[in-house]
N, CA, C and O atoms as CSV, one atom per row, in Angstrom:
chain,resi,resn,atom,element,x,y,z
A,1,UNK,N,N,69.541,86.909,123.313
A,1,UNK,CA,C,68.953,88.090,122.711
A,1,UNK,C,C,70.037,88.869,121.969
A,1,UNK,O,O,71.152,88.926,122.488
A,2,UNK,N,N,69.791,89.527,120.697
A,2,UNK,CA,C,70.484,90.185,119.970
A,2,UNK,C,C,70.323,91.423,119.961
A,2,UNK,O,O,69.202,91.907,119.798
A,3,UNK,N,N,71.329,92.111,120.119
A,3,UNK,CA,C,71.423,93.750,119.888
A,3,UNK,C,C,71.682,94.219,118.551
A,3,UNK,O,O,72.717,93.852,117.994
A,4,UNK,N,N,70.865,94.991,117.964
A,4,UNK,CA,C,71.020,95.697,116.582
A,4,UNK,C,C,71.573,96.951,116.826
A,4,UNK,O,O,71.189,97.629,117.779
A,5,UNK,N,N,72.776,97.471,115.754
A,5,UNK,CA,C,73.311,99.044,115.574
A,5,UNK,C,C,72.267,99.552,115.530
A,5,UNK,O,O,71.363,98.717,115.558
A,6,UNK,N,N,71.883,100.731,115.462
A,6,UNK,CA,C,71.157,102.005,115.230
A,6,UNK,C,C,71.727,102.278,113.821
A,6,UNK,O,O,70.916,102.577,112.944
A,7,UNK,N,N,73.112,102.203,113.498
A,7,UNK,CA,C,73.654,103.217,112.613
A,7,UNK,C,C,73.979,101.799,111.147
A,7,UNK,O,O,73.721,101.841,109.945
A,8,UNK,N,N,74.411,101.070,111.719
A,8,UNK,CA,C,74.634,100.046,110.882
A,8,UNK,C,C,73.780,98.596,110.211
A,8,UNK,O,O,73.896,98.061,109.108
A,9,UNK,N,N,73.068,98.320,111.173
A,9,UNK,CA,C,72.117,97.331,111.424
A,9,UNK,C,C,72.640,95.957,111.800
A,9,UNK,O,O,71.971,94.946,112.015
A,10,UNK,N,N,74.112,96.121,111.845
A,10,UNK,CA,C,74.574,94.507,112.309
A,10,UNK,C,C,73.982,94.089,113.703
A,10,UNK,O,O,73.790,94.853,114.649
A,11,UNK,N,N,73.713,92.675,113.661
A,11,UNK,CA,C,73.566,92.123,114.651
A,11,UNK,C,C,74.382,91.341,115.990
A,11,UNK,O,O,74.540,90.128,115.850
A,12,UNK,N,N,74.771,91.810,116.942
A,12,UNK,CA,C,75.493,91.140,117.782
A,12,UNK,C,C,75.085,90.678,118.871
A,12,UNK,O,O,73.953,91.068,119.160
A,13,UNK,N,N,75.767,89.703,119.909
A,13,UNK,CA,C,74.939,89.116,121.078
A,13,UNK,C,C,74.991,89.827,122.124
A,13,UNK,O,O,74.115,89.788,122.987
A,14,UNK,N,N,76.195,90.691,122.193
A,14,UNK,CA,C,76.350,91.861,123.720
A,14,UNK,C,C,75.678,92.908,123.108
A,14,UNK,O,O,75.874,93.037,121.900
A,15,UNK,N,N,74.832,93.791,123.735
A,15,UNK,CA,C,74.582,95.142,124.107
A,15,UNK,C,C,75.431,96.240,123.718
A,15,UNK,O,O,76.352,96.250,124.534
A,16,UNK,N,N,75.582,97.149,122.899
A,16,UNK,CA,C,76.366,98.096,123.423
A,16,UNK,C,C,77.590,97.409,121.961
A,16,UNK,O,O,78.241,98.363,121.535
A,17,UNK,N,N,77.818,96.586,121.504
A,17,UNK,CA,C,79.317,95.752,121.109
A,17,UNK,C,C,80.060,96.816,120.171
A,17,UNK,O,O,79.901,97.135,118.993
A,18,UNK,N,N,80.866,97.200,121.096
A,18,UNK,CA,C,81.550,98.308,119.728
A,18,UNK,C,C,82.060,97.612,118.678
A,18,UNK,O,O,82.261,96.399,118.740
A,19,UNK,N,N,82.351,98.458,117.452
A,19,UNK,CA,C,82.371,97.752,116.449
A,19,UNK,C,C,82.487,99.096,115.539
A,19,UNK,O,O,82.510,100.210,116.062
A,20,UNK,N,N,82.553,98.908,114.213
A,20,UNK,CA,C,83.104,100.056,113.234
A,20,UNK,C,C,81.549,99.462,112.169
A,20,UNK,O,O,81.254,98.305,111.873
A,21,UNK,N,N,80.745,100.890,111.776
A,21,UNK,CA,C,79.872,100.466,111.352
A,21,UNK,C,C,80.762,100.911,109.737
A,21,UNK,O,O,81.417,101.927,109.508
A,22,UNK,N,N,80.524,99.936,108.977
A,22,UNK,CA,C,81.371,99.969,107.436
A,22,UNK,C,C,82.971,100.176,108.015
A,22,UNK,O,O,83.089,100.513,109.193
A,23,UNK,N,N,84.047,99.998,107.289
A,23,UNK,CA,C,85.088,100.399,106.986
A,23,UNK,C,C,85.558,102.185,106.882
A,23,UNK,O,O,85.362,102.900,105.899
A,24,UNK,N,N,86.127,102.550,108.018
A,24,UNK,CA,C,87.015,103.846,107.463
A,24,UNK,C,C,87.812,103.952,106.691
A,24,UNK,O,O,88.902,103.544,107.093
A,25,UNK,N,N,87.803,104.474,105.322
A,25,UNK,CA,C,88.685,104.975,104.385
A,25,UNK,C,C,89.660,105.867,105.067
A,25,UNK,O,O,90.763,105.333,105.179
A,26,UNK,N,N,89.588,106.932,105.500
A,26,UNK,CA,C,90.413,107.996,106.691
A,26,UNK,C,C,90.740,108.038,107.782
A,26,UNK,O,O,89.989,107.453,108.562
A,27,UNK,N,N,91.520,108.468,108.153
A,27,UNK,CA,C,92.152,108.288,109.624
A,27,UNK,C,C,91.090,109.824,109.805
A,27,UNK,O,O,90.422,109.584,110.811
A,28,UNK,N,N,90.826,110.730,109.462
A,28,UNK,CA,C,89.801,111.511,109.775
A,28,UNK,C,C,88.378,110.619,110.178
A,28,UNK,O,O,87.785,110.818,111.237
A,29,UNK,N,N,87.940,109.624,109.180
A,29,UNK,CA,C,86.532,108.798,109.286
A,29,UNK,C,C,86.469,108.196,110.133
A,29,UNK,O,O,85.486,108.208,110.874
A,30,UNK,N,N,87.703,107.315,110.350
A,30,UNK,CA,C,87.927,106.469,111.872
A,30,UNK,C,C,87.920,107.539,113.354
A,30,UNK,O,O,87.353,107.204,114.395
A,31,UNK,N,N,88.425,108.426,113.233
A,31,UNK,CA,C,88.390,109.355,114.508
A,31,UNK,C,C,87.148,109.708,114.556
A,31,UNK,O,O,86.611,109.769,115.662
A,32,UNK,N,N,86.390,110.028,113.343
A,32,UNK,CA,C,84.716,110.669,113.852
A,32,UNK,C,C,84.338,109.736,114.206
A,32,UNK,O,O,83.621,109.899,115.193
A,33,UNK,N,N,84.525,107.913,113.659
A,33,UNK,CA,C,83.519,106.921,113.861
A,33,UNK,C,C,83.531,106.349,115.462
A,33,UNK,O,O,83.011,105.329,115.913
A,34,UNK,N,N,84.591,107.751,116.373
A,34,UNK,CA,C,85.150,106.775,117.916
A,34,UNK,C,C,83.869,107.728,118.891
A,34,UNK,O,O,83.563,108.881,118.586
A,35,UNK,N,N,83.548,107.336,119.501
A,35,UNK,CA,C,82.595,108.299,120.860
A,35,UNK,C,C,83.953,109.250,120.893
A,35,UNK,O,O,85.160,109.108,120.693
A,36,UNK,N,N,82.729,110.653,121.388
A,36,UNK,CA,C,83.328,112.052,121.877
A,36,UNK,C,C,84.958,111.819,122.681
A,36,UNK,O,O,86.093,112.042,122.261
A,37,UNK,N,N,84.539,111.367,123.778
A,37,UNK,CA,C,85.666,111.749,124.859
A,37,UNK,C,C,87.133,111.007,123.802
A,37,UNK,O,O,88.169,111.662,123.682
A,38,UNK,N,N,87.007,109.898,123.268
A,38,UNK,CA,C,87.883,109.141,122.459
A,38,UNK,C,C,88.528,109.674,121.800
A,38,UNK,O,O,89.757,109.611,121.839
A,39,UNK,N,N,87.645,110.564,120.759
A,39,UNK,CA,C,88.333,111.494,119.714
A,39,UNK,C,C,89.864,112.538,120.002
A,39,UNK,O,O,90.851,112.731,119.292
A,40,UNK,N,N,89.487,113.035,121.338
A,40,UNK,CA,C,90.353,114.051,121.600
A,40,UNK,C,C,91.735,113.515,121.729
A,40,UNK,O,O,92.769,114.115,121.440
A,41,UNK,N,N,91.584,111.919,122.354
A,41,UNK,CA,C,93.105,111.737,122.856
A,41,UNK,C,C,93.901,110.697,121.317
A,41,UNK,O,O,95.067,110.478,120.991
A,42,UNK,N,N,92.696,110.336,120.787
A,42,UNK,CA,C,93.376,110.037,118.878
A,42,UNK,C,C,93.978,111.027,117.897
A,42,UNK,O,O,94.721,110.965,116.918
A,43,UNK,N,N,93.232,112.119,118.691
A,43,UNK,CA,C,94.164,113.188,117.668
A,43,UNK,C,C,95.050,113.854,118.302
A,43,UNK,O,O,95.733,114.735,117.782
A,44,UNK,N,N,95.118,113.504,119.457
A,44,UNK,CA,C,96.236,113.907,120.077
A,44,UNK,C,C,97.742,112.936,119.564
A,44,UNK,O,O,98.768,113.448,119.117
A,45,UNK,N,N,97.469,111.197,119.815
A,45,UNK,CA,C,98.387,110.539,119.201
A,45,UNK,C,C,98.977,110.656,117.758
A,45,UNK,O,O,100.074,110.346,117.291
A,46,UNK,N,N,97.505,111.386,117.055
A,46,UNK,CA,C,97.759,111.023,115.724
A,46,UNK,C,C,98.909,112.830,115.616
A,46,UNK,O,O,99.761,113.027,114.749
A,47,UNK,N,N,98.682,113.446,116.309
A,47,UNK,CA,C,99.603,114.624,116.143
A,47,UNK,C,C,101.026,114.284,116.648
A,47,UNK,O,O,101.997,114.712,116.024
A,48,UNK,N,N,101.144,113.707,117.496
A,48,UNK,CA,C,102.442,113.049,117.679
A,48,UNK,C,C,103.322,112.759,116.779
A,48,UNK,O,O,104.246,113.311,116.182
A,49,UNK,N,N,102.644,111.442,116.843
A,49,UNK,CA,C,102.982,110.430,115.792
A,49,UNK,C,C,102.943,111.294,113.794
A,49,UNK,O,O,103.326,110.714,112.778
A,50,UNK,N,N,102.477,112.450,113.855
A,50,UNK,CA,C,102.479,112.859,112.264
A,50,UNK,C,C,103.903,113.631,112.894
A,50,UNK,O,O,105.010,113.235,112.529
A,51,UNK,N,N,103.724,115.000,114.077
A,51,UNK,CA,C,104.949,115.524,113.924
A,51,UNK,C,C,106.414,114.500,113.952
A,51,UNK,O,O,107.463,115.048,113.613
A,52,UNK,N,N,106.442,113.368,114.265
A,52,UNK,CA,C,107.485,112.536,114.868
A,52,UNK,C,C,108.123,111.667,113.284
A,52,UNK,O,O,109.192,111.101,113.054
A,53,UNK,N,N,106.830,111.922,112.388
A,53,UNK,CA,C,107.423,110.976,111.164
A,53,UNK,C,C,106.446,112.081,109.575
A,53,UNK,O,O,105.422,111.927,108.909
A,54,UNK,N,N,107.488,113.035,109.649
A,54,UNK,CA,C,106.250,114.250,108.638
A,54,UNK,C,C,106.647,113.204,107.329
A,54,UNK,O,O,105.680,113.026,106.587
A,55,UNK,N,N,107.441,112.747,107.068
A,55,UNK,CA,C,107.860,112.035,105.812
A,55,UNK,C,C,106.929,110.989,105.338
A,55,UNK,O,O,106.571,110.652,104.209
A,56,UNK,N,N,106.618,110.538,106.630
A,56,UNK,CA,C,105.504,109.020,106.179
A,56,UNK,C,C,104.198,109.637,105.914
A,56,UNK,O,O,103.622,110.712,106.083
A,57,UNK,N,N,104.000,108.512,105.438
A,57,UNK,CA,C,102.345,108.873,104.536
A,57,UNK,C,C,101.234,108.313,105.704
A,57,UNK,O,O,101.590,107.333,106.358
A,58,UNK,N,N,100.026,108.853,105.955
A,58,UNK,CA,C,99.066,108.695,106.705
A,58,UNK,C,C,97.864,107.752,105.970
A,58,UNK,O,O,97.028,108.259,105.222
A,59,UNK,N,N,97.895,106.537,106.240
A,59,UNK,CA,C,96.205,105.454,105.805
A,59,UNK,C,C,95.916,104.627,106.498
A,59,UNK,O,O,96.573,104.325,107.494
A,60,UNK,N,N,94.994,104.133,106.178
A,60,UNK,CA,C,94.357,102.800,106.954
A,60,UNK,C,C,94.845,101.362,106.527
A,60,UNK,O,O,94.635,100.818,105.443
A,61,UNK,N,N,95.420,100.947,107.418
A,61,UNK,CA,C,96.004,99.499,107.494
A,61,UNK,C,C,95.337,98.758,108.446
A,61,UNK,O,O,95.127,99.413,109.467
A,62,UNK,N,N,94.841,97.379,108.481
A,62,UNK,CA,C,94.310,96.385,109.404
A,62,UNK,C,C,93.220,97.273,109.767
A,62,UNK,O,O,92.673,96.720,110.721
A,63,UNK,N,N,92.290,98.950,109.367
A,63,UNK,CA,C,91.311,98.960,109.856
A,63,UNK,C,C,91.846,99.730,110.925
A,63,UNK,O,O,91.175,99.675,111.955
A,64,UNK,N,N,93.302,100.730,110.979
A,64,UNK,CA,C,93.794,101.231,111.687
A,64,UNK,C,C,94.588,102.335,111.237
A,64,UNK,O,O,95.253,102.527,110.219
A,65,UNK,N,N,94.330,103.051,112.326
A,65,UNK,CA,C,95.436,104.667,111.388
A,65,UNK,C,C,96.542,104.326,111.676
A,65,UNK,O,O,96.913,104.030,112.812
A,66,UNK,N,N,97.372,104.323,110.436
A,66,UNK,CA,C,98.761,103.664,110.377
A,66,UNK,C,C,99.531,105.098,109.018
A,66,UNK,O,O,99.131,105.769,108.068
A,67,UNK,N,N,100.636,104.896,109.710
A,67,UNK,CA,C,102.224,105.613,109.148
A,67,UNK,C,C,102.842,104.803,108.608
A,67,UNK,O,O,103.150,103.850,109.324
A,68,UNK,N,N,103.354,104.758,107.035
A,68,UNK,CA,C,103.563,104.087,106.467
A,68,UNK,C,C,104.545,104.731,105.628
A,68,UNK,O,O,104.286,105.805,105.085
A,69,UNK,N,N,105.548,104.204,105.499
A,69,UNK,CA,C,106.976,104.833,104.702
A,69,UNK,C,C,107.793,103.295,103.942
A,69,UNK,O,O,108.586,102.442,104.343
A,70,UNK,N,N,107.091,103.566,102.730
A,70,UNK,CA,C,107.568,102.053,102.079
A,70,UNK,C,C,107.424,100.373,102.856
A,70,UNK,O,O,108.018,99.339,102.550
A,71,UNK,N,N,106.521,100.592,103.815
A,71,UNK,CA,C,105.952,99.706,104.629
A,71,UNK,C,C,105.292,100.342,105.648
A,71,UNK,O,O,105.239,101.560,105.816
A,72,UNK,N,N,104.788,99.485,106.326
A,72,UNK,CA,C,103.623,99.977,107.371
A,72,UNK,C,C,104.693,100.497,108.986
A,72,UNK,O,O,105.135,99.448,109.453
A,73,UNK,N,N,105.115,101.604,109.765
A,73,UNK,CA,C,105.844,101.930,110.076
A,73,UNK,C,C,105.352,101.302,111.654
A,73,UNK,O,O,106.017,100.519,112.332
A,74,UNK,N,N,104.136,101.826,111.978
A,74,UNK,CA,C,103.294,102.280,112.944
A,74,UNK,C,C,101.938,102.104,113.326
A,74,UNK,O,O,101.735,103.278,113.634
A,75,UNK,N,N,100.786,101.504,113.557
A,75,UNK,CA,C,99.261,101.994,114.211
A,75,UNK,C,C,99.136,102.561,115.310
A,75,UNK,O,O,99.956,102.722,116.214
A,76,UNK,N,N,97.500,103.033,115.166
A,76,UNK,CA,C,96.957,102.959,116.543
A,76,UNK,C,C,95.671,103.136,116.233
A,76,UNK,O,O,95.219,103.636,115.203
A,77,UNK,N,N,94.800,102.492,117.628
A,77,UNK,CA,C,93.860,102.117,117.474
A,77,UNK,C,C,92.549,102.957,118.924
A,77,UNK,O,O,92.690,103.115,120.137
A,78,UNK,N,N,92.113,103.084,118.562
A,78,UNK,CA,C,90.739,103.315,120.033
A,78,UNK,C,C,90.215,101.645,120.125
A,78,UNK,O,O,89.850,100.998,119.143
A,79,UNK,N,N,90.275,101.105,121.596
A,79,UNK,CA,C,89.757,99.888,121.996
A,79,UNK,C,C,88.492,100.695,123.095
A,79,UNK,O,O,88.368,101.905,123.285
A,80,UNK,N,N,87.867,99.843,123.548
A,80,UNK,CA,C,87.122,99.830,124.850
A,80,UNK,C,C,87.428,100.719,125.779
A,80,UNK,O,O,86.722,101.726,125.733
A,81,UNK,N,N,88.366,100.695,126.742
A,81,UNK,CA,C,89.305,100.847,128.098
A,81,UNK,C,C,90.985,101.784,127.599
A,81,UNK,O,O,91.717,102.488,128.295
A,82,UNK,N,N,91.072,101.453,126.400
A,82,UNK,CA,C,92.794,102.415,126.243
A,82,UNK,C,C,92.719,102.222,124.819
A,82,UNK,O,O,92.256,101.287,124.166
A,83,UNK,N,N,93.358,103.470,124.418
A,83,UNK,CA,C,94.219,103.449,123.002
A,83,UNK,C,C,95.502,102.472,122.668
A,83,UNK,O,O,96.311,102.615,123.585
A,84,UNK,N,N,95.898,101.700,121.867
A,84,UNK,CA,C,96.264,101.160,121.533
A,84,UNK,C,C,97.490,101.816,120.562
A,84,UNK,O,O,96.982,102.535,119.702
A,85,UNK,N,N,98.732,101.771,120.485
A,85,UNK,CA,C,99.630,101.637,119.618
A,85,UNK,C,C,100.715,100.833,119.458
A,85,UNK,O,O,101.571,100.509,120.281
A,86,UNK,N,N,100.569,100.503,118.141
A,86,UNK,CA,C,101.587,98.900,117.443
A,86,UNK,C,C,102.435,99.441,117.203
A,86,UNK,O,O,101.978,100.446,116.660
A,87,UNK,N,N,103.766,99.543,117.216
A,87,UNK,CA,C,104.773,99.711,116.990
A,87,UNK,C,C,105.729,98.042,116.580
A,87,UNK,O,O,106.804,97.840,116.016
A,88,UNK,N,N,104.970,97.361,117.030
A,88,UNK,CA,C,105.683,96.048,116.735
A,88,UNK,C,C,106.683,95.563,117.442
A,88,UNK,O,O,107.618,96.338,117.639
A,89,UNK,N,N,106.774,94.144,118.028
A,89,UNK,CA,C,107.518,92.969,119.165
A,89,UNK,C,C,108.432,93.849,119.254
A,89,UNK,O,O,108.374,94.443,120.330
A,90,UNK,N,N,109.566,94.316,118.324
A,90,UNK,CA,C,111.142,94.345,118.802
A,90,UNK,C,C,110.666,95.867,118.960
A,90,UNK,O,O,111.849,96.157,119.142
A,91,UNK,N,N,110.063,97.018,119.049
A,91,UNK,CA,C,110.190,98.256,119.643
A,91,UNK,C,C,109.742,98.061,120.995
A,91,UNK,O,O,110.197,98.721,121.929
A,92,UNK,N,N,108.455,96.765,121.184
A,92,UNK,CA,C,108.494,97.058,122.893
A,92,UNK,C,C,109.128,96.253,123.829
A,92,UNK,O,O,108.750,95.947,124.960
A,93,UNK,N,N,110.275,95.903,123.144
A,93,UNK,CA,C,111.298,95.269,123.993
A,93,UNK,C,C,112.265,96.125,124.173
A,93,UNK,O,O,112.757,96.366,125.276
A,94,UNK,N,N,112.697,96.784,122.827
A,94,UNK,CA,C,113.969,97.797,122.905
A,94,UNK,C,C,113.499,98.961,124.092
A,94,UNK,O,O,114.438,99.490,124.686
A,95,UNK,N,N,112.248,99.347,124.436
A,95,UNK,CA,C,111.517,99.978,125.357
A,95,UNK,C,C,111.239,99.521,126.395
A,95,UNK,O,O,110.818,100.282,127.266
A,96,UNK,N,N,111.381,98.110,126.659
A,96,UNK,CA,C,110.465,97.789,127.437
A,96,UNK,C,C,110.182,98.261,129.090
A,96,UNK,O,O,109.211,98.172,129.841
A,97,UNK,N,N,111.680,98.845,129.229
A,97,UNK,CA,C,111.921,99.733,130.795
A,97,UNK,C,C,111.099,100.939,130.278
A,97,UNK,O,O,109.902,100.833,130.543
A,98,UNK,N,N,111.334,101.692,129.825
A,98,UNK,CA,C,110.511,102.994,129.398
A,98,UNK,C,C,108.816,102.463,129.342
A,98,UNK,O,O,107.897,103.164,129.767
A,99,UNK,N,N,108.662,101.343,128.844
A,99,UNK,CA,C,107.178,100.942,129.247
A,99,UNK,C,C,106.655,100.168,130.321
A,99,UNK,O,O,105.447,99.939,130.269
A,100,UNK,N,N,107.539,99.552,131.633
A,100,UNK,CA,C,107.089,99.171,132.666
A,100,UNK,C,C,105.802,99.437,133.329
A,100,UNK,O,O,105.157,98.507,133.813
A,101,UNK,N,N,105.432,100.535,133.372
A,101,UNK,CA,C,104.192,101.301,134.007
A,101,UNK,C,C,102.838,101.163,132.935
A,101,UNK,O,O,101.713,101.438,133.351
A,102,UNK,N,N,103.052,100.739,131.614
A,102,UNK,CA,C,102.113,100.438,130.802
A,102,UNK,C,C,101.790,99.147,130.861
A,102,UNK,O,O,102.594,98.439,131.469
A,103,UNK,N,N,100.723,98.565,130.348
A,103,UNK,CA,C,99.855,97.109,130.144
A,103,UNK,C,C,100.862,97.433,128.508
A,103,UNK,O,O,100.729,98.371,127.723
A,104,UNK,N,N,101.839,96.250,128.448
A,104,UNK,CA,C,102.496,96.043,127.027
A,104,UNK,C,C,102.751,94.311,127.082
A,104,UNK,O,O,103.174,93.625,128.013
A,105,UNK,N,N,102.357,93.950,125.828
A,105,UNK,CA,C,102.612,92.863,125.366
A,105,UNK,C,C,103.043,92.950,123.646
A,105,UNK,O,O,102.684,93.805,122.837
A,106,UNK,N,N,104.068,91.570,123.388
A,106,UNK,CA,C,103.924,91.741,122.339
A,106,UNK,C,C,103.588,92.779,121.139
A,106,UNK,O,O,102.716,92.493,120.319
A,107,UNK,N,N,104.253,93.893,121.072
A,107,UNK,CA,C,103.547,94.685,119.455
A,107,UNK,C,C,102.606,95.568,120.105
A,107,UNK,O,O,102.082,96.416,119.382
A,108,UNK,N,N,102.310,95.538,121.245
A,108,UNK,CA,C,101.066,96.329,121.245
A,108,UNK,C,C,101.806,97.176,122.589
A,108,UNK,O,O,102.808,96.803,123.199
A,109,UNK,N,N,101.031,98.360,122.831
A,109,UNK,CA,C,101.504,99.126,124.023
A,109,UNK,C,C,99.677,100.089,124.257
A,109,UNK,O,O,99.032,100.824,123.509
A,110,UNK,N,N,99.455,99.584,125.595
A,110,UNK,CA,C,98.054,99.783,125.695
A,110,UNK,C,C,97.979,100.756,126.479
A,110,UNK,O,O,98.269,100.333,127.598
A,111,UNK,N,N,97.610,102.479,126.532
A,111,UNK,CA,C,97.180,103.559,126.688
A,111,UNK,C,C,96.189,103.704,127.574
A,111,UNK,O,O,95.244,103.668,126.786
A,112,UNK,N,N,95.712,103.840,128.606
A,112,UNK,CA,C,94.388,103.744,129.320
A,112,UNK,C,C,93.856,105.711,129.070
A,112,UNK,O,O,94.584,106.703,129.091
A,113,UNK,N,N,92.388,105.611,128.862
A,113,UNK,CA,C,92.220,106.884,128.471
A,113,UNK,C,C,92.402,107.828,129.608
A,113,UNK,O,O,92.852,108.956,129.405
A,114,UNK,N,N,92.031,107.361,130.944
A,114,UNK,CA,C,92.485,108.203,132.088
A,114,UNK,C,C,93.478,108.980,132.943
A,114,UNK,O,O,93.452,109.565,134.025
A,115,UNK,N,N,94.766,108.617,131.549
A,115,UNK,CA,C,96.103,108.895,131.826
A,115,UNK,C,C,96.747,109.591,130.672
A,115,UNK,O,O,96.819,109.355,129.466
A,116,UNK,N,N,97.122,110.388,131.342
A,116,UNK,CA,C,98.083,111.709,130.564
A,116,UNK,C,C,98.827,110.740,129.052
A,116,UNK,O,O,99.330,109.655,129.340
A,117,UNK,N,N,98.851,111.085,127.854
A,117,UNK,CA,C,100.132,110.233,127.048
A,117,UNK,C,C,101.231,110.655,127.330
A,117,UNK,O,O,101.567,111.799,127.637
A,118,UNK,N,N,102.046,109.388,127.195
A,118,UNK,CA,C,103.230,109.967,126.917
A,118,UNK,C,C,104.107,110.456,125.881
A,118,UNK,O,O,104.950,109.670,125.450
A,119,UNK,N,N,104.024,112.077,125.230
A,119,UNK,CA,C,104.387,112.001,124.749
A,119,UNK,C,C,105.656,112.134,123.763
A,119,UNK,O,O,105.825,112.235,122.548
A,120,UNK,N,N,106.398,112.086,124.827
A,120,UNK,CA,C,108.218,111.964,124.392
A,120,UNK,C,C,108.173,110.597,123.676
A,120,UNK,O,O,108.340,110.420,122.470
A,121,UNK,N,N,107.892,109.545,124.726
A,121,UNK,CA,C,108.020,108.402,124.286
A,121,UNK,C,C,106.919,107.600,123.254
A,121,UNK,O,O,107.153,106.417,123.007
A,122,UNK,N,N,106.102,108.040,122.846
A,122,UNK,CA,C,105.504,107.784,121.680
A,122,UNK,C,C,106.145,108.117,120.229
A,122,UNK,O,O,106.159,107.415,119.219
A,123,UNK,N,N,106.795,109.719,120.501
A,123,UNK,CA,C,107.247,110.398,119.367
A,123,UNK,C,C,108.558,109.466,119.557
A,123,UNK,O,O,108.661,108.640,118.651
A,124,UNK,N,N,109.567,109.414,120.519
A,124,UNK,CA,C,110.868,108.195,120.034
A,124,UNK,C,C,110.255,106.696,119.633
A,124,UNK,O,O,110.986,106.170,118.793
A,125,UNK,N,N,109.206,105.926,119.968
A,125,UNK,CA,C,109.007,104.885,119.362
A,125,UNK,C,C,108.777,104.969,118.039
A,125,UNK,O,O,109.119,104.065,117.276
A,126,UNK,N,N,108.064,106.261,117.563
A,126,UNK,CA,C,107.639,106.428,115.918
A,126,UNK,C,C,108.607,106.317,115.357
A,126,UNK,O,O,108.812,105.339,114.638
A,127,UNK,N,N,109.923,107.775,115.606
A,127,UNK,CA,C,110.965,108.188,115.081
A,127,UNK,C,C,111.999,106.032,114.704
A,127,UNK,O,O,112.502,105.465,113.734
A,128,UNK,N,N,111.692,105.616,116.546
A,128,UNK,CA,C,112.525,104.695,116.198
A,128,UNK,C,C,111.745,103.547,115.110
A,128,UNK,O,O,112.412,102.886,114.314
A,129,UNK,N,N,110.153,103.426,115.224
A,129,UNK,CA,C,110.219,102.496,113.945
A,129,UNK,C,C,110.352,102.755,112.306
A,129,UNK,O,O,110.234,101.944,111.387
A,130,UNK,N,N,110.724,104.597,112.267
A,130,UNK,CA,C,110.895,104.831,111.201
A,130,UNK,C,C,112.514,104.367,110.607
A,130,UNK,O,O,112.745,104.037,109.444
A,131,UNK,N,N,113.305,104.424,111.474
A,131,UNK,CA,C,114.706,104.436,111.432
A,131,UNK,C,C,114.803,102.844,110.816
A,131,UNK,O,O,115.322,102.543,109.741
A,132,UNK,N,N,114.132,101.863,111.833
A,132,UNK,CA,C,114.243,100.515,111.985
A,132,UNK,C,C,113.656,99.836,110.383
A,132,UNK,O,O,114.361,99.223,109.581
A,133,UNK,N,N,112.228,100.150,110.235
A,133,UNK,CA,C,111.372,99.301,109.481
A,133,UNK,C,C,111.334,100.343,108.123
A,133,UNK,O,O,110.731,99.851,107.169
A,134,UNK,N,N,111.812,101.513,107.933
A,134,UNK,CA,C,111.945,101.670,106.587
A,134,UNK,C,C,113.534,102.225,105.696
A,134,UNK,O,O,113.841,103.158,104.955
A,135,UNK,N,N,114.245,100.998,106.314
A,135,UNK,CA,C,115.855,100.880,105.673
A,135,UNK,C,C,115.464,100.059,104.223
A,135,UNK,O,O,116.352,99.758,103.425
């Protein structure tokens, strides 16, 4: 059995399948397009992450609010279960003690919404992929 959007009309096989109905142009469009409780802790990252890099420019990359300073610096994303931010392989290694207590793999560093951010260490991962990825 197939589940239809309300808002979009795509068809999927789970119930419920989150999903982005059209493409966000804005990191504003993408934050309205997340459920309520979601919103609050995206603009919380996304305030971080703007005070941590005022120089970089704010758009949508991969379908993600991304910081971008002559390349793509930074994302982050709303999933299911946690927010999501890419910083990319070699920042969550150079971190990777500072991220022990997080679900991190590869490029990604996974946020659970039920937990405070951190945000010292979000604002030094930005600062550091600004330093790193736009020489």
């Amino acid at each position: 059995m197939k589940w239809k959007c309300p808002k979009c009309g795509r068809e999927f096989s789970r119930i419920d399948q989150q999903h982005y109905c059209g493409k966000p142009e804005t990191i504003d469009e993408y934050i309205e397009s997340q459920d309520e409780p979601v919103q609050e802790k995206l603009r919380e990252v996304r305030s971080i992450i703007r005070s941590a890099l005022p120089e970089a420019e704010e758009r949508m990359s991969w379908s993600m609010p991304t910081y971008w300073r002559g390349r793509n610096l930074i994302h982050f994303a709303a999933s299911k279960k946690h927010l999501g931010i890419y910083p990319g392989g070699e920042a969550t290694t150079v971190f990777a003690e500072e991220l022990k207590d997080y679900d991190v793999s590869k490029g990604t560093i996974r946020l659970p919404y039920n937990k405070e951010l951190p945000e010292d260490l979000i604002r030094r991962i930005a600062v550091w992929c600004c330093e790193q990825y736009s020489k």
